[in-house]
VEXDREN-2710 file (C-alpha; in Angstrom, 1 decimal):
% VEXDREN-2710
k/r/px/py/pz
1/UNK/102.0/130.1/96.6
2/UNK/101.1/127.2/95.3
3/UNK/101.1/126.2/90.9
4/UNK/98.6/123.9/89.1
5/UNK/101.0/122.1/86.7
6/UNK/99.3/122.5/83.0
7/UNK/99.2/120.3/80.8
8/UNK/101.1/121.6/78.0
9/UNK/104.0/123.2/78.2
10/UNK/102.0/126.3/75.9
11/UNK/101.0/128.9/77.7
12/UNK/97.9/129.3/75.7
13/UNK/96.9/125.6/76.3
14/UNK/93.7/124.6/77.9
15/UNK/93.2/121.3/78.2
16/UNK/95.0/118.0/77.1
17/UNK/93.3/115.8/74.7
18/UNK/92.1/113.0/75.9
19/UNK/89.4/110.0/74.7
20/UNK/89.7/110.7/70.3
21/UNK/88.7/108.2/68.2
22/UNK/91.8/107.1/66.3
23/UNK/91.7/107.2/62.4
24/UNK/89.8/104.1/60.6
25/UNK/92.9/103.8/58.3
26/UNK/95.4/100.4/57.3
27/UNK/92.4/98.2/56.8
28/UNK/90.9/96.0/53.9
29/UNK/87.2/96.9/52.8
30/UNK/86.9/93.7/51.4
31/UNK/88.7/91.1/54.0
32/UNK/86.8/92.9/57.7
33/UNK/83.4/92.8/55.3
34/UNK/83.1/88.8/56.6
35/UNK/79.8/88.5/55.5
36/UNK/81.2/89.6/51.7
37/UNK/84.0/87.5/52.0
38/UNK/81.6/84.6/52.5
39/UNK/79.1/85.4/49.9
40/UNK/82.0/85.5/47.5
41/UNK/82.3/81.9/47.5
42/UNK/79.5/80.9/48.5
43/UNK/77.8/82.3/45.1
44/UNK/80.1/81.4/42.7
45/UNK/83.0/84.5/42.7
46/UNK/85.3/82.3/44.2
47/UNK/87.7/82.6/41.9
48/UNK/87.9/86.5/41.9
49/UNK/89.0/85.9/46.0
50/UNK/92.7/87.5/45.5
51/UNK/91.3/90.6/42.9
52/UNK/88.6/91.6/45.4
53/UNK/91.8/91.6/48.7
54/UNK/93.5/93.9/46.2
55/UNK/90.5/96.3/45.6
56/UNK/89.6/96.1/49.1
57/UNK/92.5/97.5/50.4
58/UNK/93.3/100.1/47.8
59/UNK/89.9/101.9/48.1
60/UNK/90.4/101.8/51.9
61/UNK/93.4/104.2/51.4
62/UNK/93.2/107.5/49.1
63/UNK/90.0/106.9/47.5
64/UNK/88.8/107.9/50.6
65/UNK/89.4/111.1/51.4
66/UNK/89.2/111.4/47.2
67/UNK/85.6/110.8/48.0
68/UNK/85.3/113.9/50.7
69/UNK/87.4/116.0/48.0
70/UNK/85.0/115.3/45.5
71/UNK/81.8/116.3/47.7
72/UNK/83.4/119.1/48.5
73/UNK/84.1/120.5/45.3
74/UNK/81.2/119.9/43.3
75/UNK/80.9/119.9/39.8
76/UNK/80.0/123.0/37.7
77/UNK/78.2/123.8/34.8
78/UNK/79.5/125.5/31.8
79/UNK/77.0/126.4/28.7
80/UNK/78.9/129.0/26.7
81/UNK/82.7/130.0/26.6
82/UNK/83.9/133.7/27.0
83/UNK/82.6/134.6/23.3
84/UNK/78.9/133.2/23.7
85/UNK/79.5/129.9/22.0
86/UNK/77.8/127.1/23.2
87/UNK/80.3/125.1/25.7
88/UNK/78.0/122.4/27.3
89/UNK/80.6/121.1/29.9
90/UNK/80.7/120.2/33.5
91/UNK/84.2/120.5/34.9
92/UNK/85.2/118.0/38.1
93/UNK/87.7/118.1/40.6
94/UNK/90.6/115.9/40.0
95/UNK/89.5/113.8/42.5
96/UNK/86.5/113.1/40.8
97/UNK/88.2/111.5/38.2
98/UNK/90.5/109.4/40.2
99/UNK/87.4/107.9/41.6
100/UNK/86.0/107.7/38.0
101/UNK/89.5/106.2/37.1
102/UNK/89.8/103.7/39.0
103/UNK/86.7/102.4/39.5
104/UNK/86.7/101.8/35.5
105/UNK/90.3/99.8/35.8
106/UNK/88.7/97.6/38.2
107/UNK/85.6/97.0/35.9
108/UNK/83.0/98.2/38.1
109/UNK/81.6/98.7/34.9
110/UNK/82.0/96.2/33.1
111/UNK/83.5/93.0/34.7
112/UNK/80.8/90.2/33.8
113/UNK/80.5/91.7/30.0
114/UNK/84.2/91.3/30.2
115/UNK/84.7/87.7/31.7
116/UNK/81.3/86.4/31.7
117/UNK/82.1/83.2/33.7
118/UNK/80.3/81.9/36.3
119/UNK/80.4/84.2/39.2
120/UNK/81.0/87.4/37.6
121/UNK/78.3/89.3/38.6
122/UNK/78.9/88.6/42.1
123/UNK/82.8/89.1/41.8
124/UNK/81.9/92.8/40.2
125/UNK/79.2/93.3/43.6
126/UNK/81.9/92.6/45.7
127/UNK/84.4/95.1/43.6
128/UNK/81.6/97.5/44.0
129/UNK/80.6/97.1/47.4
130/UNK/85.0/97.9/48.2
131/UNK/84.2/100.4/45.6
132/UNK/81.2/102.9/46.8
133/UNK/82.5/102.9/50.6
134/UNK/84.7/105.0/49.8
135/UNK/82.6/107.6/47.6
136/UNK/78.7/106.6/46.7
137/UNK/78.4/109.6/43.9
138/UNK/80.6/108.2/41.4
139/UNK/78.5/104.9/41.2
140/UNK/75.8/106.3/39.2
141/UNK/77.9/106.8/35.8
142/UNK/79.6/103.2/36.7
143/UNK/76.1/101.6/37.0
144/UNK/74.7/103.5/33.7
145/UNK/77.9/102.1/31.5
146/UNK/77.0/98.8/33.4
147/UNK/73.8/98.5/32.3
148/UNK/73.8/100.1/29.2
149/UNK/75.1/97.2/27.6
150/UNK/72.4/94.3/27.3
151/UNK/70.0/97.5/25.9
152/UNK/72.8/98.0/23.2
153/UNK/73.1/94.2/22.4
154/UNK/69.5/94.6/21.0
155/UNK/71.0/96.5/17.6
156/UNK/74.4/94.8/16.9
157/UNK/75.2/97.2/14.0
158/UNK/75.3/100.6/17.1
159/UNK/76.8/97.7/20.1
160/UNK/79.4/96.8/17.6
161/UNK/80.5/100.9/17.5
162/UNK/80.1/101.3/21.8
163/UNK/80.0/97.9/23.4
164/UNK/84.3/97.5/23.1
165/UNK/84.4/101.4/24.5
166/UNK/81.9/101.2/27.2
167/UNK/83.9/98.1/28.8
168/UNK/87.1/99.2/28.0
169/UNK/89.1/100.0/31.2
170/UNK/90.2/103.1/30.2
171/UNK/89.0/106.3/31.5
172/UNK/89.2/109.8/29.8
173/UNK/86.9/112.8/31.7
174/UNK/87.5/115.4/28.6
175/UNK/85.1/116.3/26.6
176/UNK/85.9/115.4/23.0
177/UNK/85.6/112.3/20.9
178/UNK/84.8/108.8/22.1
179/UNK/86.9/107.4/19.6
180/UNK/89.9/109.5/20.7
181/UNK/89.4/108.0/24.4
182/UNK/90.8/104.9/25.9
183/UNK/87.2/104.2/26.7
184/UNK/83.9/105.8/27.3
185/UNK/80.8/106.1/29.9
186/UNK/77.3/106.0/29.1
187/UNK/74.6/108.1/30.7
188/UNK/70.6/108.0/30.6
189/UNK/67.9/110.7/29.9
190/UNK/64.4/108.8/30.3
191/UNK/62.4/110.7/32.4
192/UNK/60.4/114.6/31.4
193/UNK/58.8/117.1/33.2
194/UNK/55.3/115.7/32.8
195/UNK/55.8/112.8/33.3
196/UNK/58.5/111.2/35.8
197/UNK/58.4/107.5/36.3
198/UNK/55.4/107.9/33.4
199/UNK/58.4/107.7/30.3
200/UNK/54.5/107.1/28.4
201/UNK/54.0/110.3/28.8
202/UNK/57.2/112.1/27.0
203/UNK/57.2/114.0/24.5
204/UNK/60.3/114.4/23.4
205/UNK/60.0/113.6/19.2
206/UNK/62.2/111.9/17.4
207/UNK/62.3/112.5/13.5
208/UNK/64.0/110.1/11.6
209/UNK/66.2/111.2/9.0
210/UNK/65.7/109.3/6.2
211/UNK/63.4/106.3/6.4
212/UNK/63.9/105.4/10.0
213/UNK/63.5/102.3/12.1
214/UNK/66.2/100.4/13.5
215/UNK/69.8/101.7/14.0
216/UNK/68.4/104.5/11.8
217/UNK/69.4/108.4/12.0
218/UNK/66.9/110.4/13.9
219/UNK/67.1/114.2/15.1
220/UNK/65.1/114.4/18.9
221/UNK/63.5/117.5/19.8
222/UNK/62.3/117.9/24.0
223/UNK/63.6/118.0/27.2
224/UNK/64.6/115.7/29.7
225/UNK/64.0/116.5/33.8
226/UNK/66.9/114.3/35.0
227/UNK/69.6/113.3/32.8
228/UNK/72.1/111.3/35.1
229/UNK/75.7/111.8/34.2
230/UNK/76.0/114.5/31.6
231/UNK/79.7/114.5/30.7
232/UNK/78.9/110.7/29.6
233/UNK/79.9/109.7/25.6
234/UNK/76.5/108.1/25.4
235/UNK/73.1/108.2/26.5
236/UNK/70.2/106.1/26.3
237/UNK/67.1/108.3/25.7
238/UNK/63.4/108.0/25.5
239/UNK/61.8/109.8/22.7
240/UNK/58.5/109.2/20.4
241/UNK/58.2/108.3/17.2
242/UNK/55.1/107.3/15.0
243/UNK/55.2/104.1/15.8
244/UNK/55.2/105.3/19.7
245/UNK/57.7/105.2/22.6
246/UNK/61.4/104.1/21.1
247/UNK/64.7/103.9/22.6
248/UNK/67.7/105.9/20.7
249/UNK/71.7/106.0/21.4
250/UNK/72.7/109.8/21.1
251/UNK/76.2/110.3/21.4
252/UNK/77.5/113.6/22.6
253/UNK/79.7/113.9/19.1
254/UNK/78.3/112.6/16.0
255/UNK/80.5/110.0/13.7
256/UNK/82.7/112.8/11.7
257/UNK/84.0/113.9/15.4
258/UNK/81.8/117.3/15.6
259/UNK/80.0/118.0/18.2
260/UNK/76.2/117.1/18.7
261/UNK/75.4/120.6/18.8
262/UNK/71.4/119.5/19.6
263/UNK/72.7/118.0/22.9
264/UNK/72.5/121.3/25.3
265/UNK/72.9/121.4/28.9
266/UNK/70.0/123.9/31.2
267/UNK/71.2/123.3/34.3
268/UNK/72.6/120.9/37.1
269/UNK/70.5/119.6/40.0
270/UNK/71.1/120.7/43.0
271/UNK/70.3/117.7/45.3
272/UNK/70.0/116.7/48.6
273/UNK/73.4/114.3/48.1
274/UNK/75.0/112.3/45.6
275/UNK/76.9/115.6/45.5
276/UNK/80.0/114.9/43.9
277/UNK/78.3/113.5/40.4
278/UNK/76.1/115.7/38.1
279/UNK/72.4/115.3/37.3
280/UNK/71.3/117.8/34.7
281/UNK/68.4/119.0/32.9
282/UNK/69.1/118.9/28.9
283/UNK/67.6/120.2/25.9
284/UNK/67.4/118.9/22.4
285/UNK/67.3/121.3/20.0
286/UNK/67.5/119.0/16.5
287/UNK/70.1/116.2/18.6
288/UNK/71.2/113.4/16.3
289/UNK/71.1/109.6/17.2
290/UNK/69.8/106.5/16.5
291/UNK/67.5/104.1/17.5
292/UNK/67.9/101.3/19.5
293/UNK/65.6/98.5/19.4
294/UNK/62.3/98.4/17.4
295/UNK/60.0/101.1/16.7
296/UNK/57.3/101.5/19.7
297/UNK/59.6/99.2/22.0
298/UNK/61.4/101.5/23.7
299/UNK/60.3/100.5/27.3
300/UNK/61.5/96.9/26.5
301/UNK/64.6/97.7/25.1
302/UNK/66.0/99.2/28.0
303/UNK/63.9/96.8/30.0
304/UNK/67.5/95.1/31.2
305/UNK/68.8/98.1/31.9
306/UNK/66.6/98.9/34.3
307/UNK/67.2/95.6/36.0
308/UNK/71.0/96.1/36.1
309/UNK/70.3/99.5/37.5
310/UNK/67.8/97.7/40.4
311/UNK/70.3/95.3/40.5
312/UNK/73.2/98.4/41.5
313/UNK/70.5/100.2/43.7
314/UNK/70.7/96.8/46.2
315/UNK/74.6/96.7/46.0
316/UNK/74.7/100.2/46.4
317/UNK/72.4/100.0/49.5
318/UNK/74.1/97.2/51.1
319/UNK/77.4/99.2/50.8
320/UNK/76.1/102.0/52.6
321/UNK/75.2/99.7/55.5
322/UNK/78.6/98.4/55.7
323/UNK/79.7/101.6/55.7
324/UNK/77.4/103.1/58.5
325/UNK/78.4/99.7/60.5
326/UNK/82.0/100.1/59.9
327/UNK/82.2/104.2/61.1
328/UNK/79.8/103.4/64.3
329/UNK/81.1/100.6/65.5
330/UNK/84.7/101.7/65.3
331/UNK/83.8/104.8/67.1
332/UNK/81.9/103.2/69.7
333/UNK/84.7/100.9/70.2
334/UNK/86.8/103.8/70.7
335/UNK/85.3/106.4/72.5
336/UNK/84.0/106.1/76.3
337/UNK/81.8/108.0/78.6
338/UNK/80.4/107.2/81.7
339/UNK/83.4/105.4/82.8
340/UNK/83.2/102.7/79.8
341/UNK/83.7/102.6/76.6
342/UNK/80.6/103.4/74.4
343/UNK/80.8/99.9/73.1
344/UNK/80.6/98.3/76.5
345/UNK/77.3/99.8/77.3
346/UNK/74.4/97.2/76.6
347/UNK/72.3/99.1/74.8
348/UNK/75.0/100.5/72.4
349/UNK/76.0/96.7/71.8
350/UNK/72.2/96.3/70.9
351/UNK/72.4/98.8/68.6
352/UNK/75.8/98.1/66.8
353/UNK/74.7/94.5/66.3
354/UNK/71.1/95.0/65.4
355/UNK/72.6/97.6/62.6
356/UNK/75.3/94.6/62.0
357/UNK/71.9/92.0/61.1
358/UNK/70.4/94.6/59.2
359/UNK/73.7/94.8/56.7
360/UNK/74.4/91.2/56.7
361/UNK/70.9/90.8/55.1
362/UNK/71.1/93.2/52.7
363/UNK/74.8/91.9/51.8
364/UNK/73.4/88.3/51.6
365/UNK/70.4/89.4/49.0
366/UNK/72.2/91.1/46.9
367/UNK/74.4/88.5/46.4
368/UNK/71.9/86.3/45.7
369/UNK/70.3/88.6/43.9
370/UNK/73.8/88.3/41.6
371/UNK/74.2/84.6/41.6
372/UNK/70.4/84.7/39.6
373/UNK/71.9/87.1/36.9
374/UNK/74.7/85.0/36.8
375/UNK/73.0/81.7/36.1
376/UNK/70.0/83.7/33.8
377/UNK/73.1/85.0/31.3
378/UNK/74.5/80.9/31.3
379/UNK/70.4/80.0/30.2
380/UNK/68.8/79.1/33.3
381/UNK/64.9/80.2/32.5
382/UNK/63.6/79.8/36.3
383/UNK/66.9/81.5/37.8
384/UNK/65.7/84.6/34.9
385/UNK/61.8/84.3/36.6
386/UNK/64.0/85.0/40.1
387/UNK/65.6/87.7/39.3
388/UNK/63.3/89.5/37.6
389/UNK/60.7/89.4/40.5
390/UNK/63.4/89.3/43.4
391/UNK/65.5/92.2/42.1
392/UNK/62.4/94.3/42.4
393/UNK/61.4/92.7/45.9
394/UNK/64.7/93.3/47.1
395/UNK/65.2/97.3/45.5
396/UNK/61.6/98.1/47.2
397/UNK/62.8/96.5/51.0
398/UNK/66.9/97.3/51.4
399/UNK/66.6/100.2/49.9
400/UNK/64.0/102.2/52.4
401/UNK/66.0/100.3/55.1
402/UNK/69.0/102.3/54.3
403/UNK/68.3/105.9/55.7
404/UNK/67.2/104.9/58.7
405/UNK/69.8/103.0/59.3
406/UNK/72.3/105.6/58.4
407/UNK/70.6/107.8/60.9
408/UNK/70.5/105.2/63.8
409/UNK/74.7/105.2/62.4
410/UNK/75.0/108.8/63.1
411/UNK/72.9/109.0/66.5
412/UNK/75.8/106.9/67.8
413/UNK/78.5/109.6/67.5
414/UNK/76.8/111.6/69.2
415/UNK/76.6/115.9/68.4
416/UNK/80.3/114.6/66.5
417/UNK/77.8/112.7/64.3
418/UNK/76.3/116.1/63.1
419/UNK/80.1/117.5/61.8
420/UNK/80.7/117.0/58.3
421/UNK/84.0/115.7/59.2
422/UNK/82.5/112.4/60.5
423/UNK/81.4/111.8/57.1
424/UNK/78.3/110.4/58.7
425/UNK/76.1/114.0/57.1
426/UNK/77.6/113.0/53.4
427/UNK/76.2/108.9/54.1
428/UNK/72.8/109.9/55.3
429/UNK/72.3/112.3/52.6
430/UNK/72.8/109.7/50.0
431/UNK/71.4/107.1/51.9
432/UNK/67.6/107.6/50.0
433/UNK/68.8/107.8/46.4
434/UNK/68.7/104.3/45.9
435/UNK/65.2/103.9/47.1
436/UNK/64.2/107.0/44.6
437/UNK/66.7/106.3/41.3
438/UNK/65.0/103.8/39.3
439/UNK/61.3/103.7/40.7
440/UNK/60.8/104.8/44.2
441/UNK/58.9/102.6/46.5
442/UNK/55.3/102.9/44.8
443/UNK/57.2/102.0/41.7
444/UNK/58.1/98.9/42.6
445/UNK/55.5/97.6/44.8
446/UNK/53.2/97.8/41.4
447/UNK/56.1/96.3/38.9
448/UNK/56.0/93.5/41.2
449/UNK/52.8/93.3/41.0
450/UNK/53.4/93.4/36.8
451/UNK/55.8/90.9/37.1
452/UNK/53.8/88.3/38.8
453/UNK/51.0/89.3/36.5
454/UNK/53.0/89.1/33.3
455/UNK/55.2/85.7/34.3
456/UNK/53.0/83.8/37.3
457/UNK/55.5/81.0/36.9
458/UNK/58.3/83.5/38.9
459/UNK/56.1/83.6/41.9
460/UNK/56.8/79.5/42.3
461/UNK/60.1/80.2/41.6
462/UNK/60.5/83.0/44.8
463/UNK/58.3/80.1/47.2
464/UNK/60.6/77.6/46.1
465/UNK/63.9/79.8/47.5
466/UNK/62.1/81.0/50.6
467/UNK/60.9/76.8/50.9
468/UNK/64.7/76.1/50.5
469/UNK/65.1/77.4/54.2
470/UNK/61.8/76.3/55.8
471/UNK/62.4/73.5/58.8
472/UNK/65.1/75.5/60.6
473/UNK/63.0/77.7/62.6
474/UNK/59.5/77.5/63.1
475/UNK/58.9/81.3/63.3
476/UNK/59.8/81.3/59.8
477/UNK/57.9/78.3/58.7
478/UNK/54.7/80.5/60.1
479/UNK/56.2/83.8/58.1
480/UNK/56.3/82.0/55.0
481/UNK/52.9/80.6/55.4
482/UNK/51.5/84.4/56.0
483/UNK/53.7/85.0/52.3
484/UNK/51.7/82.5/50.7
485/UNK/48.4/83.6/52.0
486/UNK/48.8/87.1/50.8
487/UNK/47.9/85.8/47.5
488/UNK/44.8/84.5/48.1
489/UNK/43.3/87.7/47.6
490/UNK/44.2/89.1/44.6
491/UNK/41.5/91.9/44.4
492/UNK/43.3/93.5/47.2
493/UNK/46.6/93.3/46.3
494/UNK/47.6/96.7/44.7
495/UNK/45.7/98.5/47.9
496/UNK/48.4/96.1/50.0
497/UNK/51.7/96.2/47.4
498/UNK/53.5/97.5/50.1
499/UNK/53.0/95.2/52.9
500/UNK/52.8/92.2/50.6
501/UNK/56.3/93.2/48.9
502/UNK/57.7/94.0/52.8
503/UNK/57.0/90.0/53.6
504/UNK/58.4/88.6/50.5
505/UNK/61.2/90.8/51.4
506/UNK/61.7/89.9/54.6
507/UNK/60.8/86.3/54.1
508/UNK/64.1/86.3/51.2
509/UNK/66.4/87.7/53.8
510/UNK/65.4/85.6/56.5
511/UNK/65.5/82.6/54.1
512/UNK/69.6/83.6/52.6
513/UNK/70.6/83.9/56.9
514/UNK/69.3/81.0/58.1
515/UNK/70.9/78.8/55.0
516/UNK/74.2/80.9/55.1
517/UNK/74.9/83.5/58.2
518/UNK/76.0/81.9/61.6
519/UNK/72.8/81.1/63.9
520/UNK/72.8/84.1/66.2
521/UNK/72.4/86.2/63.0
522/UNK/69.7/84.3/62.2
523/UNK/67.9/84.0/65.2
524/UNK/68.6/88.0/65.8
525/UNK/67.0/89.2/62.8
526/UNK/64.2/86.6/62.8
527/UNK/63.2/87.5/66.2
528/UNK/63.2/91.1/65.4
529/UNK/61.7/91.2/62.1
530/UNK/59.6/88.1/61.5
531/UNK/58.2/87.7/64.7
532/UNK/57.0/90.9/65.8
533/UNK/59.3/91.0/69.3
534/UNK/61.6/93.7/67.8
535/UNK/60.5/97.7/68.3
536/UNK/60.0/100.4/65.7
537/UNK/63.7/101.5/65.9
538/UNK/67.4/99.7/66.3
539/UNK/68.7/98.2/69.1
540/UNK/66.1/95.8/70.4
541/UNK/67.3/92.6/69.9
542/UNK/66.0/90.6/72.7
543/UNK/67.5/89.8/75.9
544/UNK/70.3/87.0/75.5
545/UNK/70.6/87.6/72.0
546/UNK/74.6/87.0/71.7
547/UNK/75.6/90.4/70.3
548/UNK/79.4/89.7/71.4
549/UNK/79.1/87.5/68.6
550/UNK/77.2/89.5/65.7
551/UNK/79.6/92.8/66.6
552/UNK/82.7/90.7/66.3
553/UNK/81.8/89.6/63.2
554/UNK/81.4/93.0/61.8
555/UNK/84.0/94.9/63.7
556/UNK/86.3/96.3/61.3
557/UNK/90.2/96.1/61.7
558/UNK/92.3/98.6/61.3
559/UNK/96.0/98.4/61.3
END
C-alpha cells in the first residue's frame, strides 16, 4: 500500500506554508520615500539630508511595533487614588512613551523654533513624515507643543517661563512639575459642548484674580468637550472674560509646584482611532492660569496655532499615504495568485500606482506648504498671503483623500487586509482624523472663503503659483482657467466652497508635479484628476500610462 509523503515531518501537520509575504523590515522610511527625498532639497532642507537618513531608518525598526504596542494597550483614566483623593492621571504603556521619547529628541516638536534657518520647517515635515509611519497617535501631543509656540510668543513675560521647556528635547511622561522635567508638552482645550468648531459660543468664565488683562492670574470655571492630550504640562484654553473670548495658559501645577487642583479629568474618549493617545473631557472647578494675548482676542492669539496644526494635519495625511503605499505595494509585490504575482496583474499595477500619484501629491504640497512657512518666519509678506490660504486649501483636499485611499490600501490584501495584524484596520481608522481635528471639511471650505475675504491680495498670490506651471500641459492650462472663473461669481461661492476649494486644490497639486515629479506622474494624475478620464475609485489610470515607472518609484526596499 502505497504512502503520500507529508510535508512535515509532524504528524499533526497539514499543509506546508507556502506564498507569505515576508516582513517589511531593514528598510529606511526616509531614503525608499523618493518623492521626500526630493522635496528635501528641492525646498530648502537640504542641509538636514544626513539627520532625516538617520531618523528614517531608526523609526523603521522598533518604533514600529512600539506603535502596535501602544494601540493595543490604551491609555487609562485615573480620577481618585485608593482613599478618594483626586488623582487626575492617565497612565500609558511604556511604549507610548518611547514613541513620545523619541519623537521629542528628534524635535518633531520643535525643530524650526530650535534652528530657524531656512528650511526648517520642511526638514522637521520630513522628520515627521519618518516619524508618524510608524505610530500616527503620538502626533497629536507633538503637533500641540509645535504649535503652541507662536500663540505663546504673543505674552513674552508666560513664553519666557514655557517656550525653553516646550522645545527642549527632553521628555518626562510623569505627572509632577514642569520645572522638575527635562522638558514639557503642551495640550489644547478649545472646543465645549455647545458649541464645537463655534469656540464663540463657550462658556467657560474666566475671573481674573486681581486686575486682570494680560499675563494676568485668572481662575476658569466650565467644561471642555475635547481636550487633546491631557497628561500635557500646558494647555491652551478658550475661556470668556468681560472683555469676550480670551486665550489663557493653564498649567497642570501652578508656580509653587502644587497641583492645579481646578484642572479635573471626566472622562477619556473613546474614539474610532487615534487609539494609543488620550482625548478627554475636563472640568474646571476654580483652575488657575493666565492669559495669553489681549483681552477679547483669544481667536487671534491662537490664530497661528491653528495654522501649525493645519499645517501637521497635511503632513500627517501625506504620511499615512506613504504608509498605505508602502504596506500594499510590498504585499502585492509578494504575494501571487492566479499563477502571478499580485503585482503582475494589470489592474493591481493600476491600482498601486494610481495610489503612488495620489501620495506623491500630497507629499509635494505639504512641502510646499512648508517652504511658505519657512520664507513667511524670514519676512516674506506674499509667501505669509500663501500659506495662510493654501494651508487651508490643502487641509480641506489631502485630508478627505486619505480614508479612501487607506481603504483602496486594504482592499489589496485581500480578507488578510481585515486582520489587525496587517496593521491596515489601525491606518484606516485614523485615516479621517486629520480631515476632522482642526475644522472638518465645512470648516475649511468657509475659512477659505474668510481668508480671501479678509486678505484678497492672497488669492493673486495662489494664481501666481498655479501660473508658475501653466505652458506644460494644456489640460492644465484649461483647469486653471475653470480656477479663475469660479470667482466670477461671488454670490454663489459659499453654496459652492466645496467644489471651488476641490479645484484650487487640485489645481496646486497638479501645479507642484508638473514643476517637480517625473512626467509620467504628472501626466497620470492630470489625466485622472484634471481632465475628467479617471473613474470614481483607484486604479484607472488610462491605458499606456507607464505604471512600471510610478510603482518603481514608490516601491519600498527592504533589506
Amino acid at each position: 500500500m502505497s504512502t503520500v509523503a507529508r510535508p512535515d515531518a509532524s504528524p499533526f501537520a497539514t499543509h506546508e506554508v507556502r506564498n507569505q509575504v515576508p516582513p517589511l523590515e531593514g528598510r529606511n522610511l526616509f531614503l525608499d520615500n523618493t518623492p521626500l527625498v526630493e522635496g528635501l532639497a528641492r525646498d530648502g532642507g537640504s542641509w538636514a539630508h544626513e539627520r532625516a537618513v538617520e531618523v528614517g531608518a531608526f523609526w523603521a525598526g522598533d518604533p514600529m511595533q512600539w506603535g502596535f504596542e501602544a494601540n493595543e494597550n490604551p491609555p487609562v483614566l485615573h480620577t481618585h487614588d485608593r482613599f478618594g483623593n483626586r488623582l487626575d492621571s492617565v497612565t500609558f504603556h511604556p511604549a507610548w512613551h518611547k514613541l513620545m521619547a523619541r519623537g521629542v529628541h528628534d524635535e518633531m516638536h520643535a525643530l524650526p523654533w530650535n534652528d530657524p534657518q531656512p528650511g526648517a520647517h520642511v526638514a522637521r515635515a520630513a522628520i515627521y513624515l519618518s516619524g508618524t509611519q510608524a505610530e500616527a497617535g503620538f502626533g497629536c501631543p507633538i503637533t500641540m507643543t509645535f504649535a503652541a509656540v507662536p500663540a505663546l510668543r504673543t505674552t513674552p513675560e508666560i513664553a519666557e517661563e514655557w517656550v525653553p521647556r516646550l522645545t527642549a528635547r527632553g521628555y518626562d511622561g510623569e505627572l509632577k512639575p514642569a520645572s522638575e522635567k527635562p522638558g514639557a508638552i503642551c495640550g489644547m482645550a478649545m472646543t465645549e459642548k455647545q458649541g464645537g468648531s463655534d469656540v464663540r459660543a463657550n462658556t467657560t468664565i474666566a475671573t481674573p484674580v486681581n486686575g486682570g488683562g494680560e499675563g494676568a492670574e485668572y481662575t476658569l470655571v466650565g467644561h471642555k468637550w475635547f481636550c487633546s492630550a491631557p497628561m500635557s504640562d500646558l494647555f491652551l484654553v478658550l475661556a470668556q472674560t468681560n472683555e469676550g473670548l480670551s486665550c489663557f495658559a493653564v498649567p497642570r501645577f501652578l508656580p509653587d509646584g502644587t497641583k492645579n487642583h481646578g484642572f479635573q479629568l471626566q472622562r477619556l474618549k473613546d474614539k474610532l482611532g487615534n487609539k494609543s493617545n488620550a482625548s478627554s473631557e475636563i472640568e474646571f472647578k476654580n483652575a488657575w492660569g493666565q492669559m495669553l494675548g489681549e483681552p477679547g482676542r483669544g481667536v487671534p492669539t491662537i490664530i497661528e496655532m491653528v495654522g501649525h496644526t493645519r499645517l501637521d494635519c497635511v503632513i500627517g495625511g501625506a504620511g499615512g499615504m506613504r504608509t498605505a503605499v508602502s504596506l500594499a505595494s510590498w504585499h502585492v509585490a509578494h504575494r501571487a495568485a492566479f499563477g502571478k504575482t499580485l503585482l503582475d496583474q494589470p489592474l493591481m499595477r493600476n491600482v498601486i500606482a494610481d495610489l503612488a500619484v495620489e501620495s506623491e501629491a500630497a507629499t509635494a504640497v505639504a512641502l510646499r506648504l512648508c517652504r511658505a512657512y519657512d520664507e513667511a518666519a524670514a519676512g516674506d509678506e506674499r509667501a505669509d498671503h500663501f500659506k495662510r490660504l493654501a494651508t487651508a486649501v490643502a487641509k480641506y483636499h489631502v485630508c478627505k483623500r486619505v480614508p479612501n485611499h487607506a481603504f483602496e490600501a486594504l482592499e489589496c490584501f485581500g480578507g488578510n487586509g481585515y486582520v489587525e495584524a496587517s496593521g491596515m484596520p489601525r491606518l484606516y481608522r485614523e485615516a479621517p482624523l486629520c480631515s476632522i481635528w482642526e475644522g472638518s471639511g465645512n470648516v475649511m471650505a468657509l475659512d477659505v472663503l474668510r481668508a480671501l475675504a479678509r486678505t484678497p491680495e492672497a488669492l493673486d498670490v495662489f494664481l501666481e503659483e498655479l501660473d508658475a506651471a501653466a505652458g506644460a500641459d494644456t489640460r492644465y492650462d484649461a483647469y486653471i482657467q475653470t480656477v479663475r472663473s469660479e470667482f466670477s461669481r461671488p454670490a454663489e461661492l459659499e453654496h459652492r466652497a466645496r467644489l471651488v476649494v476641490e479645484r484650487m486644490a487640485i489645481a496646486l497639486q497638479a501645479s507642484q508635479l508638473l514643476r517637480h515629479a517625473p512626467a509620467v506622474v504628472a501626466d497620470a494624475f492630470i489625466a485622472t484628476r484634471l481632465s475628467g478620464d479617471g473613474g470614481l475609485h483607484y486604479g484607472t489610470l488610462p491605458a499606456g500610462t507607464d505604471v512600471s515607472s510610478i510603482i518603481e518609484r514608490h516601491m519600498p526596499q527592504a533589506a
